[in-house]
C-alpha positions as CSV (number, residue, x, y, z in Angstrom):
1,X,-59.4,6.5,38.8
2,X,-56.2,4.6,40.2
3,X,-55.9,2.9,36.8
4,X,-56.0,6.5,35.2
5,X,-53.8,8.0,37.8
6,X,-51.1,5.3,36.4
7,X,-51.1,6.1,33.0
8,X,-50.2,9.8,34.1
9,X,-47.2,8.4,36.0
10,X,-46.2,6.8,33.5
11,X,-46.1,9.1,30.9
12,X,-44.6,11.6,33.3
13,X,-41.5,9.1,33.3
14,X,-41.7,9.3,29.7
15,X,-40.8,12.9,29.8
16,X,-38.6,12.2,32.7
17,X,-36.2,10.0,30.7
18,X,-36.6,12.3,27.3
19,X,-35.0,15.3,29.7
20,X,-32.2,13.2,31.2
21,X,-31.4,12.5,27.6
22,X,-31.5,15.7,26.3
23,X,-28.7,17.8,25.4
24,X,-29.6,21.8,26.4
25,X,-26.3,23.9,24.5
26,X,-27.0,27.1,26.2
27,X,-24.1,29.3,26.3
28,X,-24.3,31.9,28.6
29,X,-23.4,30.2,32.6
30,X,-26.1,32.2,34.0
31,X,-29.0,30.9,31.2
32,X,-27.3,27.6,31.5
33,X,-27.5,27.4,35.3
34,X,-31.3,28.5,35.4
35,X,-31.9,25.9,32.5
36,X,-30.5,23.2,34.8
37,X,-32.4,24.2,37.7
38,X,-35.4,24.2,36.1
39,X,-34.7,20.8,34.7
40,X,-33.9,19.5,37.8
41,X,-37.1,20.6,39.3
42,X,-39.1,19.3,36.9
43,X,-37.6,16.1,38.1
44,X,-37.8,16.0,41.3
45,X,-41.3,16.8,40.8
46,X,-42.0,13.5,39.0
47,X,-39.7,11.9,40.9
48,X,-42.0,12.6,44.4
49,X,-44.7,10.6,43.1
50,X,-42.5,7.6,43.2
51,X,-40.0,8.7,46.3
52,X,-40.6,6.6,49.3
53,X,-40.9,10.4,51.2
54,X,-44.0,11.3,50.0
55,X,-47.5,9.9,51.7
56,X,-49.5,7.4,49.4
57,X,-52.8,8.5,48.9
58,X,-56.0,6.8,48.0
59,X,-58.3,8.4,44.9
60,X,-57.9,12.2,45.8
61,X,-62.3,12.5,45.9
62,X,-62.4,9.8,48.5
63,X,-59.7,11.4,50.8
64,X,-59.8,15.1,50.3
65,X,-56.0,15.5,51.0
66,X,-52.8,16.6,49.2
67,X,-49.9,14.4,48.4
68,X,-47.6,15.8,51.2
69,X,-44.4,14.7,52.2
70,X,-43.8,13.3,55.5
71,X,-41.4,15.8,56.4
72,X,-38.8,17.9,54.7
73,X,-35.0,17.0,54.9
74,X,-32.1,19.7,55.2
75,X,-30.1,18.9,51.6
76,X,-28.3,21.0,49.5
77,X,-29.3,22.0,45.6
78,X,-27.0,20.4,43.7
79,X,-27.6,22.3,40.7
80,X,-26.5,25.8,43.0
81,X,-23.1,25.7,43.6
82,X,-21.5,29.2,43.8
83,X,-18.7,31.1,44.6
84,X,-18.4,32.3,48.2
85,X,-16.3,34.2,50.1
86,X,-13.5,33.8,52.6
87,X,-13.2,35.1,56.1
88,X,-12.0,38.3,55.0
89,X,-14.6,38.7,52.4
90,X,-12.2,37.5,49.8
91,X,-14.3,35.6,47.0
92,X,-13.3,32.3,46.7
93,X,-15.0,29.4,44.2
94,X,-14.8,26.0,45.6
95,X,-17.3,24.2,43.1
96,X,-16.8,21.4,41.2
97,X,-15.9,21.6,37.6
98,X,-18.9,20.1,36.7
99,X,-23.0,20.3,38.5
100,X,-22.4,17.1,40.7
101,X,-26.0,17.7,39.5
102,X,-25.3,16.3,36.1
103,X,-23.6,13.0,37.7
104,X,-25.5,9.3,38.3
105,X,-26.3,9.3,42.1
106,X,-26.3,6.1,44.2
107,X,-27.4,5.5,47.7
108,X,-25.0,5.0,49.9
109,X,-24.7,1.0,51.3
110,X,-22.8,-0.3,54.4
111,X,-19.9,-2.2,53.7
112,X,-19.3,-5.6,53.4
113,X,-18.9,-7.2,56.6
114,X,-16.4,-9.4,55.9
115,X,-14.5,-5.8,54.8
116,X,-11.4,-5.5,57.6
117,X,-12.2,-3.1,60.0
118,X,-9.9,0.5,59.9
119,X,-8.0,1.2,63.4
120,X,-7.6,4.5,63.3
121,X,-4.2,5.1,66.0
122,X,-2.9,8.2,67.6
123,X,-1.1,9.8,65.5
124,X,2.5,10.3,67.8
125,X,1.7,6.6,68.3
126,X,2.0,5.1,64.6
127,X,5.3,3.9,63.1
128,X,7.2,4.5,60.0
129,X,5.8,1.8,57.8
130,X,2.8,3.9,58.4
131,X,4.5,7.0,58.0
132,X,5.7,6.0,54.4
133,X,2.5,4.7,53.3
134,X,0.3,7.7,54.1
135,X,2.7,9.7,52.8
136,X,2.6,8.1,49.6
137,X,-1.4,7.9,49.6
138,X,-1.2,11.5,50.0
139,X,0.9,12.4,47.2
140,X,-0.7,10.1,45.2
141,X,-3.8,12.0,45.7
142,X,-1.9,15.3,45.1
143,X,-0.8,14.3,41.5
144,X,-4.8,13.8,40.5
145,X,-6.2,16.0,38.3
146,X,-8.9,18.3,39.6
147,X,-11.5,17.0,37.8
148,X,-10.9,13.7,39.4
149,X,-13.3,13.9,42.5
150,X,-10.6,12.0,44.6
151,X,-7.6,14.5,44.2
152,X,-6.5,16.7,47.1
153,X,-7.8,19.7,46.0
154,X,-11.3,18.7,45.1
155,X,-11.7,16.7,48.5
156,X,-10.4,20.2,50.8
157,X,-12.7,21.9,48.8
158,X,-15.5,19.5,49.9
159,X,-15.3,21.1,53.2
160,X,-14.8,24.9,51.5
161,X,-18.2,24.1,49.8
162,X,-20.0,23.4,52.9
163,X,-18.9,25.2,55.3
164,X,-19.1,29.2,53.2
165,X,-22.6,28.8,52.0
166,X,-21.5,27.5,48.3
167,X,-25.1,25.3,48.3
168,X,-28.5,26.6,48.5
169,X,-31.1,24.2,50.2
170,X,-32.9,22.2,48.1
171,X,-36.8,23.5,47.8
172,X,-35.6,26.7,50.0
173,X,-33.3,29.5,48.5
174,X,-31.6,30.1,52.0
175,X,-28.6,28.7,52.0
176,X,-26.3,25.5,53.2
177,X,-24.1,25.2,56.2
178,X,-22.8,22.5,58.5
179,X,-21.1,24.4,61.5
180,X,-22.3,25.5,64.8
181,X,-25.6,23.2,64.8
182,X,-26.5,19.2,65.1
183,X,-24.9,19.1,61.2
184,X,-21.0,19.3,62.7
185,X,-20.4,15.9,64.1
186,X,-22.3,13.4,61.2
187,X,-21.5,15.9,58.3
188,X,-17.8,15.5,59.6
189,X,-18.1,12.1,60.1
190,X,-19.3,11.8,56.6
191,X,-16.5,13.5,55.0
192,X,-13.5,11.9,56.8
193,X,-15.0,8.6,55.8
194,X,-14.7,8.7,52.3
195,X,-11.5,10.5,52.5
196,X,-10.0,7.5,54.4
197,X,-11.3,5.0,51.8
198,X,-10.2,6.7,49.0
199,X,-6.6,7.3,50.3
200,X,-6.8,3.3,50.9
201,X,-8.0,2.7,47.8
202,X,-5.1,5.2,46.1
203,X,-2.2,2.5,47.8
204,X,-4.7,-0.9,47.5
205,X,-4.8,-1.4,51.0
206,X,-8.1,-1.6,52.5
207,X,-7.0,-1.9,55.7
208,X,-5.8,1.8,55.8
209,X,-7.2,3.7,58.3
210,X,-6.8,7.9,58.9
211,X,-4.8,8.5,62.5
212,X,-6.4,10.8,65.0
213,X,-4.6,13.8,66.5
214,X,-4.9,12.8,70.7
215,X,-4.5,16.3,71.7
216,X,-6.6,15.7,74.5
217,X,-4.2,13.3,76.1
218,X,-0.9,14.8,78.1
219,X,1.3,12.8,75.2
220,X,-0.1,13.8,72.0
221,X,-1.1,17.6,73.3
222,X,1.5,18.4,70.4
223,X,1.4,19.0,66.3
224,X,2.6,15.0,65.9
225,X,5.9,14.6,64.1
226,X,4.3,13.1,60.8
227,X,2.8,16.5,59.6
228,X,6.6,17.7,59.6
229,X,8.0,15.9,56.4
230,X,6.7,15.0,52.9
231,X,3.5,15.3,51.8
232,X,2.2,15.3,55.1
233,X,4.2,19.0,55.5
234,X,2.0,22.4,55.6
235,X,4.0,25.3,55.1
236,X,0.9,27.4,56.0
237,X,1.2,27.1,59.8
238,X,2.5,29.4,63.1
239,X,5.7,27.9,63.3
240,X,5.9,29.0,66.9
241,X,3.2,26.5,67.8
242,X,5.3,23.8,66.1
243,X,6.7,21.0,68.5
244,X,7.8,21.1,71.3
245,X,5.2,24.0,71.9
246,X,2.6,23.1,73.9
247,X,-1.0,22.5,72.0
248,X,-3.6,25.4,73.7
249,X,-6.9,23.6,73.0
250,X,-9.0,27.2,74.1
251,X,-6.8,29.2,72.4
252,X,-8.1,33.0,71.8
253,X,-5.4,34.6,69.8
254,X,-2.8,35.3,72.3
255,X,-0.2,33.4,73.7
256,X,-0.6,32.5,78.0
257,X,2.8,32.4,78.1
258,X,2.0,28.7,80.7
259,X,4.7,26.2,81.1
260,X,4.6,23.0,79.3
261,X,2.9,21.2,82.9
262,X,0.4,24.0,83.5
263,X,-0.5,24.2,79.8
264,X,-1.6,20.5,79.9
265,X,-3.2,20.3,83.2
266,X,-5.2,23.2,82.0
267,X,-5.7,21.5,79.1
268,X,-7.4,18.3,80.8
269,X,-9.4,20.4,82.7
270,X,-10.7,22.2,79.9
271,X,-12.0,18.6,78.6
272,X,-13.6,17.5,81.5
273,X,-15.7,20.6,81.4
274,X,-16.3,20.3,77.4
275,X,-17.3,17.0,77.6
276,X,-18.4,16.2,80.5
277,X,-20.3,18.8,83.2
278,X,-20.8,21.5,80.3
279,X,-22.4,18.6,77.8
280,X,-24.4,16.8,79.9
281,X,-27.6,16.8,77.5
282,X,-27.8,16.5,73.7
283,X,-28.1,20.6,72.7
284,X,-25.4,21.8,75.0
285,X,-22.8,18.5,72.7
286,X,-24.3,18.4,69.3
287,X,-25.7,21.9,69.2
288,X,-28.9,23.4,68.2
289,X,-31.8,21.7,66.2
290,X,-30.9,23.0,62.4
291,X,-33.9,22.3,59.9
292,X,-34.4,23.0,56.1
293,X,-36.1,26.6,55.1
294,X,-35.6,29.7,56.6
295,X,-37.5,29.3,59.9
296,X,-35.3,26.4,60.7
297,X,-32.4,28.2,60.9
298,X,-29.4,28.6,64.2
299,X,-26.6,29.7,65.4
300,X,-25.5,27.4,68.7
301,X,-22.7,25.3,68.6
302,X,-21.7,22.6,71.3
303,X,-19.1,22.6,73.3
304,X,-16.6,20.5,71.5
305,X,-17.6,22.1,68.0
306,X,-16.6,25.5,70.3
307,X,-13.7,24.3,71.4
308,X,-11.3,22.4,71.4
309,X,-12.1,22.4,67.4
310,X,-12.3,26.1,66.6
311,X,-9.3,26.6,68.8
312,X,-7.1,24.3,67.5
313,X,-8.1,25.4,64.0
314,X,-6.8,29.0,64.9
315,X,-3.6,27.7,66.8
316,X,-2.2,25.6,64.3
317,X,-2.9,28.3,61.3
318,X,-0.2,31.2,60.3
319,X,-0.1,34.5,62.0
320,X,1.3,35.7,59.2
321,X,-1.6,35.1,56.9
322,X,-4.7,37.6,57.3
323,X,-7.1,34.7,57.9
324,X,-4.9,32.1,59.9
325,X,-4.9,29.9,56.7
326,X,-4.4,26.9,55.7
327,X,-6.4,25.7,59.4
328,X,-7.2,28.7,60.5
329,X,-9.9,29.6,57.9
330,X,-12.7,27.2,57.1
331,X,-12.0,27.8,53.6
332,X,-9.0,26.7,53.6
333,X,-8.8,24.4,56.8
334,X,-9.2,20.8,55.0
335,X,-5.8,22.0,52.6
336,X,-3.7,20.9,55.4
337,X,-3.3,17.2,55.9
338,X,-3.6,17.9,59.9
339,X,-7.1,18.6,58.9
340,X,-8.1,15.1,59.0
341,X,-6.1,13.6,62.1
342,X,-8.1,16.8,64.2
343,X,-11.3,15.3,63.0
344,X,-10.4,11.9,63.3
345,X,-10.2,13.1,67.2
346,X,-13.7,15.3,66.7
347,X,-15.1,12.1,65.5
348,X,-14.0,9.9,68.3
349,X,-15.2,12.0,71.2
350,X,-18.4,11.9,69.6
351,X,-17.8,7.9,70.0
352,X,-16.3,8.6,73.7
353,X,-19.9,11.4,74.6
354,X,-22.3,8.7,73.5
355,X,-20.7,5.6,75.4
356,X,-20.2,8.3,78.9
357,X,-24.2,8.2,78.6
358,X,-24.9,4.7,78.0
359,X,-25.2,5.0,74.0
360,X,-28.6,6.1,74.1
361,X,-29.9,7.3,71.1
362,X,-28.9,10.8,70.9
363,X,-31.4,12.3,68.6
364,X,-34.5,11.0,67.5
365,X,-36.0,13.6,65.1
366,X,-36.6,12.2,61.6
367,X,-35.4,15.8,59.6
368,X,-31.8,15.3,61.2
369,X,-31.8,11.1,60.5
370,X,-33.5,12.1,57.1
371,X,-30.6,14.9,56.3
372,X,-28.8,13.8,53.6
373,X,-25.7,15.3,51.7
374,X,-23.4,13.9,48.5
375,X,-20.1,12.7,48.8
376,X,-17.9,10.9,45.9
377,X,-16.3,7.0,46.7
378,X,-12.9,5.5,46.0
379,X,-14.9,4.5,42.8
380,X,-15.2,8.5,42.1
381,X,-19.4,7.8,42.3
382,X,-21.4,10.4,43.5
383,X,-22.9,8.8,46.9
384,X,-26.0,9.9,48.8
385,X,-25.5,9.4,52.1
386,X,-28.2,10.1,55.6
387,X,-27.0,10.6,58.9
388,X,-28.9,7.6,60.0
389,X,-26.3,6.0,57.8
390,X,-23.4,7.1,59.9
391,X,-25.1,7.1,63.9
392,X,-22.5,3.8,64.1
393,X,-19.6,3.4,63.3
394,X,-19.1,-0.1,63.9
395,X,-21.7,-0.3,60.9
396,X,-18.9,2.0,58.3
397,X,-16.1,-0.9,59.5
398,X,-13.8,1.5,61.3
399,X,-13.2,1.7,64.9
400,X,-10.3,4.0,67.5
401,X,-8.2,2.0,69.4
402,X,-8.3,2.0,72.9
403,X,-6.6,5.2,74.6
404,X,-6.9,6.5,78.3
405,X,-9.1,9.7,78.8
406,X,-7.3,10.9,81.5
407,X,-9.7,14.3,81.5
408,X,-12.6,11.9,82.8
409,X,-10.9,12.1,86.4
410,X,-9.4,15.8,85.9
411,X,-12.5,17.6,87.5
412,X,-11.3,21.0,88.5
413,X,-11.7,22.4,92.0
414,X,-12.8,25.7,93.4
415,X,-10.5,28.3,93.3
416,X,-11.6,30.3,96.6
417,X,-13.2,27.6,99.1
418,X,-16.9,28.4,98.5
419,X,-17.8,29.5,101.8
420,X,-14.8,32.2,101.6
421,X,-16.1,33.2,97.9
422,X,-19.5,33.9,99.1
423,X,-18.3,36.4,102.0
424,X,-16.0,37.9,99.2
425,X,-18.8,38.3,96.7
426,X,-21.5,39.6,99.4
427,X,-19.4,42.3,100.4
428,X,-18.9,43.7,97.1
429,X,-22.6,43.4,96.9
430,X,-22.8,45.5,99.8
431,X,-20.3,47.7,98.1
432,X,-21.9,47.9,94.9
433,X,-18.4,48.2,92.7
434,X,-19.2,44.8,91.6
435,X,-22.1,45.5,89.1
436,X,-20.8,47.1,85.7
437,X,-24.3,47.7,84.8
438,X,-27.0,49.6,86.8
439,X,-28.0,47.0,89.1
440,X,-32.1,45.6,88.7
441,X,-34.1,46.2,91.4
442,X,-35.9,42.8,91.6
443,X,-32.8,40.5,91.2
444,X,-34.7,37.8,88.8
445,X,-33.5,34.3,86.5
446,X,-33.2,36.8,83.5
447,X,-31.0,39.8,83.9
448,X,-31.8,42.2,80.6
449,X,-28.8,43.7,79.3
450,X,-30.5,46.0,76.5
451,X,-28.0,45.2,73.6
452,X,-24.9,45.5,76.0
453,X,-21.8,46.1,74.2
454,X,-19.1,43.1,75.3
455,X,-16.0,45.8,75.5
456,X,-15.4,44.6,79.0
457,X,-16.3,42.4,82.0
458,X,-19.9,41.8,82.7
459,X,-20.9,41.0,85.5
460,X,-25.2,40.1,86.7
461,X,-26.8,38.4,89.1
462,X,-29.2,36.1,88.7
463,X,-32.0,34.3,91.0
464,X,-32.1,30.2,90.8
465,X,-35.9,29.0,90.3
466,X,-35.4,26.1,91.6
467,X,-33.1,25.1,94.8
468,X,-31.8,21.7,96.5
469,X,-32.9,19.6,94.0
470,X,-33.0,15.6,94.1
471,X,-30.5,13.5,92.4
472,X,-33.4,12.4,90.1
473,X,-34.8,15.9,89.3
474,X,-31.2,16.9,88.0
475,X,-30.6,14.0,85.8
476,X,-33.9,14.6,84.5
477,X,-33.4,18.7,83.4
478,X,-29.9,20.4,83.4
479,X,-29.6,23.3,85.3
480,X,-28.4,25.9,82.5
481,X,-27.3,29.6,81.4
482,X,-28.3,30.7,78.6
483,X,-26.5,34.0,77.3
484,X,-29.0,35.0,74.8
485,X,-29.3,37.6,71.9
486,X,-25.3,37.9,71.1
487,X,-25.2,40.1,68.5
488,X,-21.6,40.8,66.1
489,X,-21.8,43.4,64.2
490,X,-19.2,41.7,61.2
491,X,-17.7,38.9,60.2
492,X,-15.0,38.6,63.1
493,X,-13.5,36.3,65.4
494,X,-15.1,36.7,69.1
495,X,-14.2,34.9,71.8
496,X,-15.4,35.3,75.9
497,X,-15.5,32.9,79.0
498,X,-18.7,32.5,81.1
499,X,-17.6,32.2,85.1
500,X,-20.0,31.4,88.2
501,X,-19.3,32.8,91.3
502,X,-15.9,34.3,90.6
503,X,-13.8,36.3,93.0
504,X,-11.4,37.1,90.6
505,X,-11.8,35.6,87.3
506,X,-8.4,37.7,85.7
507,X,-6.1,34.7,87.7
508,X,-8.2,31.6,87.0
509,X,-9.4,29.5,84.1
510,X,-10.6,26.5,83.2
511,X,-8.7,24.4,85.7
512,X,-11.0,26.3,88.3
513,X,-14.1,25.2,88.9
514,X,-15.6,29.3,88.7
515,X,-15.3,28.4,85.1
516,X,-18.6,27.2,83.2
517,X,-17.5,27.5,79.1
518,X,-16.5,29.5,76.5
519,X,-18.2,30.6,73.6
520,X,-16.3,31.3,70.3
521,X,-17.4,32.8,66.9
522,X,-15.0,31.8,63.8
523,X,-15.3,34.3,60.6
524,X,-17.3,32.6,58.2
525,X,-17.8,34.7,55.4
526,X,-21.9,33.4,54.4
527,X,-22.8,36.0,52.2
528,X,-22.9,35.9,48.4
529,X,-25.9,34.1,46.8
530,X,-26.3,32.4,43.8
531,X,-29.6,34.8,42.7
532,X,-31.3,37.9,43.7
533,X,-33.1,37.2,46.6
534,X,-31.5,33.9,48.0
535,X,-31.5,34.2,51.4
536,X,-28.7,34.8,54.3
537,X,-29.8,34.2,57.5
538,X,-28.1,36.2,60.2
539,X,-29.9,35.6,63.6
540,X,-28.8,36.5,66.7
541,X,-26.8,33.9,68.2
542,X,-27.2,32.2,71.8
543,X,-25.5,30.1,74.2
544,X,-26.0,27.7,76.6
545,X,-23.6,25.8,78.9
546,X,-24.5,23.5,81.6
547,X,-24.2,24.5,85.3
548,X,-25.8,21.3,87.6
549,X,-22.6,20.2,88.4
550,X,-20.4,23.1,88.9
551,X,-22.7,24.6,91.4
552,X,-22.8,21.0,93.9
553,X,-18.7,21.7,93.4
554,X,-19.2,25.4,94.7
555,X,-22.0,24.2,97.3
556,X,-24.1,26.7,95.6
557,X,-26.9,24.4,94.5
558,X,-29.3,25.8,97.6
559,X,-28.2,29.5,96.8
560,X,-31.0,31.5,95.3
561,X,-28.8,33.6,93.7
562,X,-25.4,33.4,91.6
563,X,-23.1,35.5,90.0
564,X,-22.8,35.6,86.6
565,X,-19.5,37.0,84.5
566,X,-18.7,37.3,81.0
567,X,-15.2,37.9,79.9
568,X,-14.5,38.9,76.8
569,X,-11.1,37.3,75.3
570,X,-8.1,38.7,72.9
571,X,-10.0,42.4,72.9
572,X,-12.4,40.6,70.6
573,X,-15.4,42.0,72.6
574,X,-15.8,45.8,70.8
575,X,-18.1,43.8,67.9
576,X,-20.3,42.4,70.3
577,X,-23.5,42.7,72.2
578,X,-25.3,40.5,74.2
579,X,-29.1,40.9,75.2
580,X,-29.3,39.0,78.2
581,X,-28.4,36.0,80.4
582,X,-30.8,33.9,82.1
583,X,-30.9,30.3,84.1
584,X,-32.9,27.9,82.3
585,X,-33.8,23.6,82.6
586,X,-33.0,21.6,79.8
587,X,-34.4,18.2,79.4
């Protein structure tokens, strides 16, 4: 039987080669694209016998089983590329002129470790030799043709691709994204890398290394002077937000109107809380577990991927376009050469969250190590690349240098001394003005707000399972609320703050330590497919921000109970509705 089952592989490889040879002149697009699909199939089909994914069996009588594979890995369909459409429902076609289906695929390798390694410097830090040469890397890669994988266009459309649902899954019809989930950091990570080495590559100096916008430091908390001349310049920006202005890394739209000292100092605050008290396990940084098929779909970004990143994004794009392009849309974002140096800074807090916890392995799970996406080299190859391929960085011979995270000793303070805010707040109990909403009758850890529209303040209160914990029981499980079942009814930008114990959360922010997060929804525009019945997955979305620490700062961490208020931002509310909000423990 095994000498049989042989022979059957190899003729199957027979017909394998006769289809990559063949030459299939079908004119119509649509009959062409179902032609290559099918194609493809057939070849992964054959392929799984010999893939190192699939289980090897013994002669099927003696074992009874099914060739399974071991699990199944979130990658996009190469051969289902499709136009999309923008935040304002404005098709857009990002694809490649040609199926990168239709291209020799290699597996991506480390390089050579005698390769230099790539400092990547703050970007108000670098000098004019720099200056000159990145500007001339860029236009270089400007004057490319599009059908060269390494020219401008083609590498911000990378990002267009993946982030508007361009790519079905492969084996699923539902379709690809890599925003709000575990896929932002290493898909990110992924694309900036071979966008570095191919601007290096463009000047021969493989030393070259992309800078990284500091706007979390006091000194680079400004659009850096090098986006402001050359190739490097993006006419597509809100000029009022152009230097000396301030960066506001939780930007919602409108303007705070803060001094240049408050703005910063709020600032740091606002990254102590994102990455330190409000991440302090896995799900509430890297965002929810995302998994191939339909059922392994969400919608729960971390708290970087929330903001600073979507803020920024909307800050540095043009109020005078309808969609805050070039940053401001996903679609567009990766047009503007700031796109990379904001990254570059993603990427290295991902670096700074993973030493702050000892550099444990973050995540474990073989279908995120095993996901697996396709970018093109300096050599213009088509690379398959896993995110156990990019976990260190070290390992892809590029590194940050050193800068001071002044945030790490910026944690904020309560607003109201605790003992005065608890008077305040159980008087208005008493009062009963405080509660928007009928108030429950058994106060519980999950208050039910029956599709609640998010118009205006929301205020619950909820009871704490668990009290007076022991230093070891709160490492071990994060205390946590969960605002679950947010529900917007269209493609819109939302944006609210979540507060704990607040007197008077219209005067404070995140430089008070009433504040717990802030959850933000970008306009994505997921919803053209590439056939009839391709699936878009719209869930309701949920999320979760970490509280252990902010009630010990409000010695609230023996109260049963604690106020809960949601705050809608920029009038962004009316398209919202929430469920719920409930304390939970996360691991």
């Amino acid at each position: 039987m095994e000498a049989k089952r042989w022979v059957s592989l190899v003729l199957l490889a027979f017909i394998l080669v006769g289809l990559s040879s063949s030459d299939f002149s079908v004119k119509d697009s649509d009959q062409q694209v179902q032609a290559i699909s099918f194609i493809s199939d057939l070849k992964a089909t054959i392929l799984g016998f010999f893939d190192e994914t699939w289980v090897a069996t013994e002669d099927a009588n003696a074992m009874n089983k099914e060739i399974k594979p071991k699990h199944v890995i979130l990658t996009p369909n190469l051969t289902t590329c499709h136009k999309s459409l923008s935040d304002a429902d404005r098709p857009v076609y990002c694809c490649p002129p040609k199926r990168e289906s239709l291209e020799t695929i290699i597996d991506f390798k480390f390089p050579d470790i005698s390769e230099p390694i790539r400092v990547r410097k703050p970007a108000h830090m670098v000098d004019a030799d720099y200056i000159a040469k990145y500007n001339k890397a860029i236009a270089i890669m400007k004057s490319l043709p599009y059908d060269d994988p390494r020219s401008y266009m083609r590498q911000a459309n990378m990002h267009c691709i993946y982030c508007t649902g361009a790519y079905n899954q492969q084996n699923s019809n539902s379709l690809l994204k890599i925003h709000r989930s575990w896929m932002f950091f290493p898909w990110h990570r992924m694309m900036i890398y071979f966008h570095e080495r191919i601007l290096g590559s463009l000047i021969g100096d493989e030393n070259f290394a992309l800078p990284f916008w500091n706007w979390d430091s006091p000194e680079g908390m400004f659009i850096p002077d090098m986006y402001l001349n050359g190739s490097m310049v993006d006419t597509q920006r809100d000029s009022s937000h152009l230097p000396p202005q301030v960066a506001d890394i939780n930007y919602d739209y409108f303007e705070r109107g803060l001094g240049p000292e408050d703005q910063i100092s709020t600032n740091v605050a606002f990254m102590y809380n994102q990455m330190v008290s409000g991440a302090k396990k896995t799900e509430l940084f890297m965002g929810c577990p995302y998994k191939a098929g339909e059922d392994g779909f969400c919608d729960g970004p971390g708290t970087i991927e929330l903001a600073p990143h979507n803020a920024l994004h909307t800050w540095v794009g043009s109020n005078l376009n309808t969609e805050r392009e070039d940053l401001g849309a996903f679609y567009s974002a990766a047009r503007d050469p700031i796109f990379y140096a904001h990254h570059s800074n993603i990427d290295r807090l991902w670096n700074v969250w993973n030493e702050l916890r000892g550099n444990k392995p973050a995540i474990e799970d073989p279908e995120w190590l095993d996901s697996t996406f396709y970018f093109h080299n300096e050599k213009s190859q088509l690379v398959r690349i896993k995110i156990r391929d990019v976990l260190d960085s070290s390992k892809l011979r590029y590194a940050y240098e050193n800068v001071e995270n002044v945030w790490l000793d910026a944690r904020p303070k309560p607003s109201v001394p605790p003992k005065i805010a608890r008077q305040v707040l159980k008087m208005r109990e008493n009062q009963n003005p405080f509660l928007d909403i009928s108030n429950q009758a058994i106060v519980s850890p999950d208050f039910g707000l029956n599709g609640k529209r998010l118009d205006t303040t929301i205020r619950v209160k909820l009871r704490r399972p668990k009290t007076h914990r022991s230093k070891i029981e709160k490492e071990q499980e994060e205390e946590i609320i969960v605002v679950y079942g947010i529900d917007i009814s269209k493609d819109a930008y939302v944006k609210f703050d979540v507060y704990v114990n607040a007197v008077d959360e219209t005067t404070i922010g995140p430089e008070s330590r009433e504040f717990a997060g802030t959850f933000v929804n970008m306009k994505r525009g997921v919803r053209i497919v590439l056939n009839k019945g391709d699936l878009v997955v719209k869930r309701k979305t949920t999320f979760k921000v970490g509280i252990t620490e902010l009630l010990e700062d409000l010695e609230a961490d023996g109260d049963e109970t604690v106020w809960v208020t949601l705050v809608p931002r920029g009038g962004t509310g009316v398209n919202t509705t929430v469920d719920g909000v409930r304390i939970e423990y996360m691991k």
